[in-house]
C-alpha positions as CSV (number, residue, x, y, z in Angstrom):
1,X,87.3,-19.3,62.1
2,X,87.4,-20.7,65.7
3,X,88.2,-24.7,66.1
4,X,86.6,-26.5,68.7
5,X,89.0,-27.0,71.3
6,X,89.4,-30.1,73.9
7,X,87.9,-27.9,76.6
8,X,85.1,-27.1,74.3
9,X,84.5,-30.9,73.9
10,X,84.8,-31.2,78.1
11,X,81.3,-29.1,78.5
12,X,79.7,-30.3,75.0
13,X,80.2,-34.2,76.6
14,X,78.5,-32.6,80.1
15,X,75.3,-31.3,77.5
16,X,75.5,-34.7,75.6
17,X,75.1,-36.9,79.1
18,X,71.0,-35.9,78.2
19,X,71.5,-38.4,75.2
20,X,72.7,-41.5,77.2
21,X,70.1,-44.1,77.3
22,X,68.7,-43.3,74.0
23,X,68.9,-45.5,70.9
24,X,70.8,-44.7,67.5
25,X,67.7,-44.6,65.2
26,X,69.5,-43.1,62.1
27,X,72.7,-42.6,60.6
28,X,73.8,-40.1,57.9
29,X,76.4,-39.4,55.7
30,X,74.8,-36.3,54.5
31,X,78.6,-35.4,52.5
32,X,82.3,-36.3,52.7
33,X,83.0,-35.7,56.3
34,X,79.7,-34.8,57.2
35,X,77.5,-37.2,59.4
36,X,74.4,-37.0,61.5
37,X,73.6,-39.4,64.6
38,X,69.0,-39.7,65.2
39,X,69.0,-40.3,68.6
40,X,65.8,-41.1,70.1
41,X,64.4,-42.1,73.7
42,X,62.0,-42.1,76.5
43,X,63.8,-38.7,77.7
44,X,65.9,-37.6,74.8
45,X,65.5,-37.1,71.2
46,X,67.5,-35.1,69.0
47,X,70.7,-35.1,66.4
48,X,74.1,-35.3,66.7
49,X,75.9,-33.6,64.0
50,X,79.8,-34.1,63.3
51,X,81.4,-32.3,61.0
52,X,85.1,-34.5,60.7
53,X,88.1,-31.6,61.9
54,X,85.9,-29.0,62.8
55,X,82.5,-29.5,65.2
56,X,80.6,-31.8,66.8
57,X,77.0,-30.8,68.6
58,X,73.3,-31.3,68.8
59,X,71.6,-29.4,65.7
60,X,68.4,-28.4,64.5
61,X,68.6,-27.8,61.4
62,X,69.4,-30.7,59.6
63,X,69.8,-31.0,55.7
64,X,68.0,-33.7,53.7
65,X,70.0,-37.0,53.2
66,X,71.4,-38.4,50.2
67,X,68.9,-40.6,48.6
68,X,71.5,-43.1,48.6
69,X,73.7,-43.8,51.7
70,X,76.8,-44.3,51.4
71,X,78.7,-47.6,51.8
72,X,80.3,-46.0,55.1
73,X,76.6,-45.4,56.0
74,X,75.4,-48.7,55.5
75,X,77.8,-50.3,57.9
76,X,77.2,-47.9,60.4
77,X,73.6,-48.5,60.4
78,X,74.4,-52.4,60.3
79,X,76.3,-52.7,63.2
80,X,74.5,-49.8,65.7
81,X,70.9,-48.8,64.8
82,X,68.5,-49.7,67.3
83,X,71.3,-50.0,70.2
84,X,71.1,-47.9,73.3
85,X,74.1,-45.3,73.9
86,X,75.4,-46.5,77.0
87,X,77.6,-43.7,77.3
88,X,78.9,-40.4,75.7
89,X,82.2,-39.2,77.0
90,X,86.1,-37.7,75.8
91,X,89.0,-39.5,75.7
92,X,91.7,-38.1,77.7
93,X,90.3,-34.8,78.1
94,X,91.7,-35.0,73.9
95,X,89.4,-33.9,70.8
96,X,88.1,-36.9,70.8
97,X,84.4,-38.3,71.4
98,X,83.0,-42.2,71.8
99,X,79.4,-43.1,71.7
100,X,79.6,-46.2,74.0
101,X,76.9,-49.0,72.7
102,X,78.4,-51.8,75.0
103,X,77.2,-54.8,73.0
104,X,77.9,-53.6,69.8
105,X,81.1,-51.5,70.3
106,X,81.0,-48.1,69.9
107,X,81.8,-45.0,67.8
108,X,85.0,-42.9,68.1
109,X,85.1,-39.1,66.3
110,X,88.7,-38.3,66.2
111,X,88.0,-33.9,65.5
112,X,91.9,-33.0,65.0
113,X,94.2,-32.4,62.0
114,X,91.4,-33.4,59.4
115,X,89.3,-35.6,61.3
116,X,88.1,-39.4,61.4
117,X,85.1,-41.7,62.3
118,X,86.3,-44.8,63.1
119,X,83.8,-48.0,64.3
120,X,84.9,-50.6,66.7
121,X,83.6,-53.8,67.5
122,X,83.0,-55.0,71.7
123,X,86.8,-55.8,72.0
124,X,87.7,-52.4,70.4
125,X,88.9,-54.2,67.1
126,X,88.1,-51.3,64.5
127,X,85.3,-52.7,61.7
128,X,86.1,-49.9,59.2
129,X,87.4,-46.5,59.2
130,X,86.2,-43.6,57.6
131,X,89.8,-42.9,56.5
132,X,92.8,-45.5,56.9
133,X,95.7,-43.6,58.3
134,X,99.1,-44.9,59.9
135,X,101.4,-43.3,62.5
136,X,104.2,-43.5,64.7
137,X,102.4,-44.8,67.3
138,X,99.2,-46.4,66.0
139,X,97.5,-47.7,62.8
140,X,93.9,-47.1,61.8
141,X,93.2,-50.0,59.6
142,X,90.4,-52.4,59.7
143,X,91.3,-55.3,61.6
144,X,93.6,-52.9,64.5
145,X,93.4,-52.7,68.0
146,X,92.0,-48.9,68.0
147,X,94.6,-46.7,70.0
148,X,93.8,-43.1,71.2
149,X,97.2,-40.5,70.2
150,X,99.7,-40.5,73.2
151,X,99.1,-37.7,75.4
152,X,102.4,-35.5,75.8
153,X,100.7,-32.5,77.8
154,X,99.1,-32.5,81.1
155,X,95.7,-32.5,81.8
156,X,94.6,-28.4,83.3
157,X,93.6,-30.0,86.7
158,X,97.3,-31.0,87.2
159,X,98.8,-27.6,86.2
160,X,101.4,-26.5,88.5
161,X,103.9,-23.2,89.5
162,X,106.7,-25.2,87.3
163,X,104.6,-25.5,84.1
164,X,105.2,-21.4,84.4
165,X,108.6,-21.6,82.7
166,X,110.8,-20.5,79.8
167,X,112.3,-17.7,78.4
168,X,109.1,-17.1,75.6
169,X,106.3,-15.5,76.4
170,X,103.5,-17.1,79.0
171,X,101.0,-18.9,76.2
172,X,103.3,-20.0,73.7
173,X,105.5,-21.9,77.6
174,X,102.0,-23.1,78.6
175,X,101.3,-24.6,75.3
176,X,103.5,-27.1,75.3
177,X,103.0,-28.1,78.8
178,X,99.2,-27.9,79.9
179,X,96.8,-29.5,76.9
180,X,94.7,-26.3,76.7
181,X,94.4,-24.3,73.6
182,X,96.0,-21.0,73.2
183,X,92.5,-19.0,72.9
184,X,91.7,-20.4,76.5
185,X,95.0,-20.2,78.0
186,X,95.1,-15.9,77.3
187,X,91.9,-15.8,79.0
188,X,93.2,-18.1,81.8
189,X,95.9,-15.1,81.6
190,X,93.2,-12.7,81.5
191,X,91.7,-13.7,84.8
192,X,94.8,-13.8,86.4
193,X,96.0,-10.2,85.4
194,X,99.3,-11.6,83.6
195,X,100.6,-9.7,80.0
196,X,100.5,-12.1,77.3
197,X,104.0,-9.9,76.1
198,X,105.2,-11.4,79.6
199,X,107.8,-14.2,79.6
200,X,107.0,-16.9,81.6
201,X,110.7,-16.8,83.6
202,X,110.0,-13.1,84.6
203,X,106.5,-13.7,86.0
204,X,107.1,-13.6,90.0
205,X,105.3,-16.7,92.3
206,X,102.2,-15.2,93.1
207,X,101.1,-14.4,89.4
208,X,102.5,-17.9,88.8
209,X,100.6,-19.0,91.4
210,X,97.2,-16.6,90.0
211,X,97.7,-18.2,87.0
212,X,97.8,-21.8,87.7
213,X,94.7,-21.3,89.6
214,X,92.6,-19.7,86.8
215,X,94.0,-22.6,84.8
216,X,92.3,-24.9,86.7
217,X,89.0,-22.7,87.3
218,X,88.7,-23.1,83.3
219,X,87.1,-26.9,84.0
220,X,84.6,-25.7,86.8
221,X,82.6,-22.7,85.0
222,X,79.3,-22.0,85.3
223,X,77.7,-23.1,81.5
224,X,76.8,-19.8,79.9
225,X,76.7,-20.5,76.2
226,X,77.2,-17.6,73.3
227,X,78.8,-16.2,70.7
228,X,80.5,-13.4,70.6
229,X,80.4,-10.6,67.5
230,X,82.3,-7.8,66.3
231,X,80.3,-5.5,63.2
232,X,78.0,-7.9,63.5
233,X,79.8,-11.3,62.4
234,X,81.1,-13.7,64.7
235,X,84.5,-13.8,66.0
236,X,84.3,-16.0,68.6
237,X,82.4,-18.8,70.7
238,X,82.6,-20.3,74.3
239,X,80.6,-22.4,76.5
240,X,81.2,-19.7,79.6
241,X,81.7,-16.5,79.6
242,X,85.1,-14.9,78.6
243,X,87.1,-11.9,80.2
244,X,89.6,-11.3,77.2
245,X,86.7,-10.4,75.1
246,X,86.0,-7.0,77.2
247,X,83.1,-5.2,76.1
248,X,82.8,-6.8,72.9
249,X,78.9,-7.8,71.9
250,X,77.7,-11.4,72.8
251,X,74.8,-13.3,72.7
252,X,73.8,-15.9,75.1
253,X,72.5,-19.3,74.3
254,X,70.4,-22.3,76.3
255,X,73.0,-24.6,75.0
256,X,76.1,-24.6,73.7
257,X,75.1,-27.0,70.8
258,X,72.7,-24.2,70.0
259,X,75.5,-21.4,70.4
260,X,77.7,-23.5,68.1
261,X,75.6,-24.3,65.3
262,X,74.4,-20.2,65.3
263,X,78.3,-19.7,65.1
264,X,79.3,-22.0,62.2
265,X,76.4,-21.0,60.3
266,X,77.7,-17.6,59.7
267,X,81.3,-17.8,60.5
268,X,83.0,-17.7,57.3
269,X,85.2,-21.2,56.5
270,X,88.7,-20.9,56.1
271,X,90.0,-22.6,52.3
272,X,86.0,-23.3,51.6
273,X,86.8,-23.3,48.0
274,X,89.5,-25.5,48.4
275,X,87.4,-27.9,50.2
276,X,84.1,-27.4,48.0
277,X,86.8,-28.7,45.3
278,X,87.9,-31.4,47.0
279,X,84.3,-32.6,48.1
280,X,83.2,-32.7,45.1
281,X,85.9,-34.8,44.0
282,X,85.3,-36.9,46.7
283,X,81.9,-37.0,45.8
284,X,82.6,-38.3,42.3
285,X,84.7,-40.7,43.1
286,X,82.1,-42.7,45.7
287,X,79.6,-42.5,43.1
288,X,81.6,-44.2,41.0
289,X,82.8,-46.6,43.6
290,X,78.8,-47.3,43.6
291,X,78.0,-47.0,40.1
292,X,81.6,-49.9,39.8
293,X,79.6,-52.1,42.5
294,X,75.8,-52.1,40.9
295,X,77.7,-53.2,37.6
296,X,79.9,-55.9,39.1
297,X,76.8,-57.6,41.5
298,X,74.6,-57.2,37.6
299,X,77.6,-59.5,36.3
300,X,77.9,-62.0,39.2
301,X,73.7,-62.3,39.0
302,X,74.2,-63.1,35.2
303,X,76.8,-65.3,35.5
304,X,75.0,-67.5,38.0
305,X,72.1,-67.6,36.1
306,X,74.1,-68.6,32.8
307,X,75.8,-71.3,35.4
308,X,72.2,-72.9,36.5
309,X,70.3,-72.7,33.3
310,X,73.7,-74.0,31.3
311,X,71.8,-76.5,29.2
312,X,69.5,-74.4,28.1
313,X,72.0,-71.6,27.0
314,X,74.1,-74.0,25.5
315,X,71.1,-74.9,23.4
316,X,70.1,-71.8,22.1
317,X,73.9,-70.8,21.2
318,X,74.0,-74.1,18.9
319,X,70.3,-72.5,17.2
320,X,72.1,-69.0,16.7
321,X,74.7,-71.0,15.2
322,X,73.4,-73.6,12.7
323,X,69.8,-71.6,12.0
324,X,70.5,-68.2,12.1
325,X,68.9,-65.3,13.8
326,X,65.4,-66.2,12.4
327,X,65.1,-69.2,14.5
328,X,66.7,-67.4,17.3
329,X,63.3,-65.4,18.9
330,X,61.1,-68.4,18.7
331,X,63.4,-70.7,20.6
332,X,64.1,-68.7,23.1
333,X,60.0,-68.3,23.8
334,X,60.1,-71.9,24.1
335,X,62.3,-71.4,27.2
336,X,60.2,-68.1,28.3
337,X,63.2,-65.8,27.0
338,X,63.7,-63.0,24.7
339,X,66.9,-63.4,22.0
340,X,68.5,-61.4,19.5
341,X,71.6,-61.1,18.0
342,X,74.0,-58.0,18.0
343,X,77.0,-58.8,15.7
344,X,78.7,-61.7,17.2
345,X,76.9,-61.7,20.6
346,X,73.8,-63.4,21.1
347,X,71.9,-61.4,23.8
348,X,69.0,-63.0,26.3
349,X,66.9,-61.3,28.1
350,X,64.2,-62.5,31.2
């Protein structure tokens, strides 16, 4: 299966620019990792789906929401529904999306490794994550400063002849220079007419020089969304279209959130058992995180009733005593209460 790539995010952010202005009307958690953005204005409306470590688009078809949200869900709701997104845009050309609300913060969708959702208040203080993680370089805990990765590769528009270096072949030397995936650096290699068998220390200046160039030409396509197939299942998606593929069969889209969401509906998921596993587990667990936090705020709400009505429980604890559990019923009516008694514990109900 194909990950979205940072250059992938580049023209998705130029499709999303349509939802700036609009207000967050709804959000979802519709499962572990799995979140949906209602957007809705005067001259957009639709639904941002983000899928933590794999995609992030506009989508259509939308699955029913839990019946109940999740805690994560609630805050998000708390702090940004009903505020206008100010602006939608990546982070250092980086897999990495913010949804701008000015006044209230804003929204950061971290799509490497396994992905995170983090929400940050005006002064980019982070109100909770969706998963508390700690690096080298940064730590995503509520109550931190939020901090994007550090950027070790240059950005495609700054490629140069010397980035064409190193006795491996030309993709695997570009890798670790330009930030550009492998998949779109062989067609950058495509376009330029250079082997990707060649070494980058044998390639002479001018395919050095070919080849820098269709680097750069990679941010300044023409959008031509699709999806490419091969005996009839998907093999491959792109926001433009591709050379490397040859003659294989395509099929264009009038967006690339539509061309992604086609693709990820049939493309089959790498480890999906694995994951179904672990999502499940996941699953259990909040729902017992939930079913843990009904009980404990049914025990506080007791507990301050026992506090203000002491007196009266007092009372009927010296009836249950001295009189028995005959007496028991009728003085509680007194007091508009129900009473019995289960073995030691005398039990009152409203």
């Amino acid at each position: 299966m194909q990950q979205m790539g940072n250059l992938d995010y580049y023209y998705l952010v130029r499709e999303l620019a349509a939802a700036e202005g609009a207000h967050l009307e709804q959000a979802y958690s519709l499962a572990p990792g799995l979140f949906r953005f209602k957007l809705k204005g005067a001259a957009f409306s639709g639904d941002l789906l983000a899928e933590l470590g794999v995609r992030c688009h506009l989508s259509v078809k939308l699955q029913d929401a839990p019946k109940q949200p999740s805690s994560f869900a609630m805050l998000l709701r708390k702090h940004y529904c009903g505020k206008r997104v100010a602006k939608i845009e990546q982070l250092h050309f980086d897999r990495l999306l913010r949804l701008d609300f000015r006044e209230a913060g804003s929204i950061v969708i971290e799509m490497f490794k396994g992905g995170n959702l983090l929400a940050l208040d005006a002064s980019g203080k982070i109100l909770m994550p969706y998963r508390s993680e700690d690096y080298a370089a940064r730590t995503l805990r509520r109550g931190e400063l939020y901090a994007e990765p550090p950027q070790t590769q240059k950005h495609p528009s700054q490629a140069s002849g010397e980035d064409v270096s190193g006795g491996v072949k030309v993709v695997s030397a570009l890798s670790k220079k330009i930030s550009l995936p492998p998949f779109y650096l062989e067609e950058a290699c495509r376009r330029a007419g250079v082997g990707l068998d060649e070494k980058a220390d044998d390639l002479g200046e001018g395919e050095k020089t070919r080849l820098v160039q269709a680097i750069r030409s990679l941010l300044a396509q023409t959008p031509s969304p699709r999806v490419y197939f091969e005996n009839d299942a998907p093999f491959a998606f792109s926001p433009f279209a591709l050379q490397k593929t040859g003659d294989a069969l395509s099929e264009v889209f009038p967006s690339f959130s539509a061309a992604l969401e086609h693709y990820y509906a049939l493309a089959p998921r790498i480890g999906a058992k694995s994951k179904d596993r672990a999502a499940a587990a996941l699953a259990k667990q909040e729902e017992a995180v939930q079913q843990f936090a009904a009980k404990a705020a049914e025990a506080r709400a007791a507990a301050a009733w026992i506090s203000a009505n002491a007196e009266t429980v007092d009372e009927l604890i010296a009836v249950a005593r001295n009189k028995g559990g005959y007496r028991i019923a009728a003085a509680a009516a007194e007091h508009g209460l129900k009473a019995r008694i289960e073995g030691v514990k005398l039990v009152l109900e409203k």
